[in-house]
SEMAR-335842 format. One record per residue (C-alpha): x, y, z; chain; residue in one letter; residue number from 0. Coordinates in Angstrom, 3 decimals. Example, Ala and Ser with C-alpha at 12.3 -4.5 7.8 and 13.67 -1.06 7.14 Angstrom:
2
NODE         X         Y         Z  mol  type  seq
NODE    12.300    -4.500     7.800    A     A    0
NODE    13.670    -1.060     7.140    A     S    1
END
This chain:
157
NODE         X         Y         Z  mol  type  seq
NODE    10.634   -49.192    19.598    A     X    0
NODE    13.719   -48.290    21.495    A     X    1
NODE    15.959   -51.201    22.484    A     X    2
NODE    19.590   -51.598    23.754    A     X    3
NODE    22.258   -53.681    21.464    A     X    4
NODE    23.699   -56.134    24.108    A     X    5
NODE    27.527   -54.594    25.523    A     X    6
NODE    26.582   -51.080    23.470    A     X    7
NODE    25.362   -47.868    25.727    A     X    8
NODE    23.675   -46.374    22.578    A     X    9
NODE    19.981   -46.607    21.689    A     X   10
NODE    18.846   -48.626    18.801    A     X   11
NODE    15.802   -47.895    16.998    A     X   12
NODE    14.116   -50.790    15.592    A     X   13
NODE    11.730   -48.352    13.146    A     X   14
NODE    14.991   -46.320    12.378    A     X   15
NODE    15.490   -47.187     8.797    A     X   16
NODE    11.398   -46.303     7.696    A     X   17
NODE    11.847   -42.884     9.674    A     X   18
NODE    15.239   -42.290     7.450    A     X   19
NODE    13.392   -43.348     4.486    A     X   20
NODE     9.963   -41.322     4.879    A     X   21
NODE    12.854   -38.159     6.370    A     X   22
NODE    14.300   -39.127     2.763    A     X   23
NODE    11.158   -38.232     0.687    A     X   24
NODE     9.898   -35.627     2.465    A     X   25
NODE    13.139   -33.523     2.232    A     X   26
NODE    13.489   -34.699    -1.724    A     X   27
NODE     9.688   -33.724    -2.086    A     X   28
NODE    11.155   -30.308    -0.150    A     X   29
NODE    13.639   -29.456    -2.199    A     X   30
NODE    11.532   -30.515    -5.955    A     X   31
NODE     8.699   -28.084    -4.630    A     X   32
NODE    10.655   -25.568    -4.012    A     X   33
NODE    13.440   -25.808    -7.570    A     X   34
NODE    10.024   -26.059    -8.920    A     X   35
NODE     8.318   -23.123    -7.436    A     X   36
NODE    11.100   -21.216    -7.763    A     X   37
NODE    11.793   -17.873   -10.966    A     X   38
NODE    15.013   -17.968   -11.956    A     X   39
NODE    14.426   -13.514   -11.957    A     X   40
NODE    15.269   -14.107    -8.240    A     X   41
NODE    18.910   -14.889    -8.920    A     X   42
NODE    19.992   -11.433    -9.040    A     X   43
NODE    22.556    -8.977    -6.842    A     X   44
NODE    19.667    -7.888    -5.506    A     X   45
NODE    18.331   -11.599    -4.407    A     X   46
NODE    21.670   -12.146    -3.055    A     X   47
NODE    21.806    -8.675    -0.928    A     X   48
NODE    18.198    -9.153    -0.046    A     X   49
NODE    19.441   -12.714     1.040    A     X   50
NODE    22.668   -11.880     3.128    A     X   51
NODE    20.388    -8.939     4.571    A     X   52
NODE    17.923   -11.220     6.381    A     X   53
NODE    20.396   -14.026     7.135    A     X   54
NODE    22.512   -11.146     8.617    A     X   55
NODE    19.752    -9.931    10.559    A     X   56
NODE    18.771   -13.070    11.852    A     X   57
NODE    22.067   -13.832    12.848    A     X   58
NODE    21.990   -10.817    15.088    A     X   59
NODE    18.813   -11.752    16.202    A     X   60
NODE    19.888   -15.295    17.770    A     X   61
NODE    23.493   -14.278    19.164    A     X   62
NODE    21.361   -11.418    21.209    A     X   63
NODE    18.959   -13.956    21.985    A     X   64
NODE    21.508   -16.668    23.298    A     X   65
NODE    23.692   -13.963    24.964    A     X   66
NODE    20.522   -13.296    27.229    A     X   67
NODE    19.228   -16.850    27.872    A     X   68
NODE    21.831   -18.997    27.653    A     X   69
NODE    24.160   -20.507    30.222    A     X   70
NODE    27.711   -20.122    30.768    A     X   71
NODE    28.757   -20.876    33.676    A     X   72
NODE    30.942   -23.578    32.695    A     X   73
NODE    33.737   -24.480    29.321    A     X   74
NODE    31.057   -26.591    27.523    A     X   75
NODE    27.711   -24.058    27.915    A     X   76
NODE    30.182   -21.817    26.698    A     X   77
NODE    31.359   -23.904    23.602    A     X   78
NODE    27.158   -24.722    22.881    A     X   79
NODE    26.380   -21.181    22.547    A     X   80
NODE    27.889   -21.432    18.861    A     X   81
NODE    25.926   -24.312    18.564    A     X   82
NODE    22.644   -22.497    19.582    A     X   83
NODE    23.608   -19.468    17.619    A     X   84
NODE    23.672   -21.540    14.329    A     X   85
NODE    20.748   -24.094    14.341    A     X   86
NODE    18.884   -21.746    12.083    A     X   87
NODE    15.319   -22.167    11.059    A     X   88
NODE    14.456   -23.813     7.737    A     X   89
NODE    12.223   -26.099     6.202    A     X   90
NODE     9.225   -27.188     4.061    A     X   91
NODE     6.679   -25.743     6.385    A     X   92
NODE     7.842   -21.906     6.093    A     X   93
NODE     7.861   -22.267     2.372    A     X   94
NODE     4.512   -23.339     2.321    A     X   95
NODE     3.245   -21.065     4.649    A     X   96
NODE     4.953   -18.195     2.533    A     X   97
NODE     3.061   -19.353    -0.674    A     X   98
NODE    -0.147   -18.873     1.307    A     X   99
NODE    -0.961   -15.111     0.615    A     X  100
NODE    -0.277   -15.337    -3.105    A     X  101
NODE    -2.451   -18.418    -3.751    A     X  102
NODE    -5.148   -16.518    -2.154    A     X  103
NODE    -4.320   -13.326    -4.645    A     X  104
NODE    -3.704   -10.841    -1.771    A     X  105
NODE    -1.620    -7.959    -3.235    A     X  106
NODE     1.856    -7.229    -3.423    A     X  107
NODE     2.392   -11.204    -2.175    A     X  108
NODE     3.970   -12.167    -5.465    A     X  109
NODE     7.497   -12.057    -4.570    A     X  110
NODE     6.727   -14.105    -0.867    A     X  111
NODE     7.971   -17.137    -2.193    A     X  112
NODE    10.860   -16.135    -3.481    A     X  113
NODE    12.250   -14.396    -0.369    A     X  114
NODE    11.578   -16.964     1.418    A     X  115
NODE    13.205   -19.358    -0.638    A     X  116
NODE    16.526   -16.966    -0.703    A     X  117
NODE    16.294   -16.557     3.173    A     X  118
NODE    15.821   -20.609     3.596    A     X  119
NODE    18.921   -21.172     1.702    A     X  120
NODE    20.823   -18.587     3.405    A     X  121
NODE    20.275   -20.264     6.789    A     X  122
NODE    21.391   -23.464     5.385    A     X  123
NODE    24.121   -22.109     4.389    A     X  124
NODE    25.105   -20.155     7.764    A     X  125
NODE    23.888   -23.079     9.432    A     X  126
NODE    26.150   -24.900     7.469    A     X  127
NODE    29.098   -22.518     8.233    A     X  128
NODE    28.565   -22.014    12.108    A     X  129
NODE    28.061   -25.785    12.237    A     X  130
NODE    31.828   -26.125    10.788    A     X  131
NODE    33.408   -23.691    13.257    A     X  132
NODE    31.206   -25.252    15.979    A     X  133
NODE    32.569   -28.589    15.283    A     X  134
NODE    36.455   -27.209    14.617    A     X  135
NODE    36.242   -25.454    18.299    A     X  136
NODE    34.548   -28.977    19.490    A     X  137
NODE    37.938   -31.441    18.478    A     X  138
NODE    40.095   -28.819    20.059    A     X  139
NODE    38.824   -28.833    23.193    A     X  140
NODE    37.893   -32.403    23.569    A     X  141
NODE    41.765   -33.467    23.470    A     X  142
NODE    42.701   -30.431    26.017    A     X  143
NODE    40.218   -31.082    28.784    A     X  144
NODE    41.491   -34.784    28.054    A     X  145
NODE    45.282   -33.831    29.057    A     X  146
NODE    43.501   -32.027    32.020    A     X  147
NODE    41.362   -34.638    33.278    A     X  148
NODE    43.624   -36.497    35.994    A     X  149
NODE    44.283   -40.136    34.909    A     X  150
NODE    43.156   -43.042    36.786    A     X  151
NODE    45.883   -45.200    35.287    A     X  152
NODE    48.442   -46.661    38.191    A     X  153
NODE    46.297   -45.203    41.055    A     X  154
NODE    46.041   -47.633    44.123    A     X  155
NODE    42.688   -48.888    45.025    A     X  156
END
């Protein structure tokens, strides 16, 4: 349940600590199935080509994607736009979707896993990156449109 702290203006989860323990597993579950389900063959040039490949293309995907729908009318939909760009998709769910075909012996689904695996850890690690430079962008602005904001210090009432 949702509550206010007295003199605060934030939310304050009363459940909040079980959610960040149960988010806790889950993502540590994540991570063992996938070390775990993982050949070490796929730690080649070629895995790491394969890898930028998709991330690249992906990347290409979203900033022509957010170019089309996204608003920009003013400084701050402008500044988000990185934001959008990088919130890549990853997780447990496309991993085990991926292992689908090859547990079910269709052909030529061997390898599935693998790319997946390489393209989940290539989003985390753009994400990672554009998250950086969104944040960077993010302090430097926040102090300028602070000088420009007019002050309401010593104005009469």
């Amino acid at each position: 349940m949702l509550s206010r702290r007295p003199g605060t203006k934030t939310l304050i989860c009363e459940g909040c600590l079980h959610q960040r323990e149960a988010v806790f597993i889950l993502r540590s579950v994540y991570f063992v199935y996938v070390g775990l389900a993982m050949s070490p063959a796929v730690f080649t040039w070629n895995g790491g080509l394969l890898m930028l490949g998709f991330v690249w293309a992906m990347v290409a995907v979203r900033v022509v994607t957010v170019h089309l729908t996204a608003r920009r009318r003013t400084a701050s939909e402008r500044a988000e736009r990185l934001l959008l760009v990088g919130m890549m998709p990853r997780g447990l769910a496309t991993v085990i979707v991926a292992g689908i075909p090859a547990a079910m012996g269709v052909a030529g689904t061997s390898r599935f896993l693998e790319y997946t695996f390489l393209i989940l850890v290539g989003c985390d690690l753009a994400t990672s990156a554009m998250l950086y430079v969104y944040q960077r962008r993010a302090a430097r602005i926040v102090p300028l449109a602070a000088e420009a904001a007019p002050s309401s210090m010593g104005a009469s009432p």
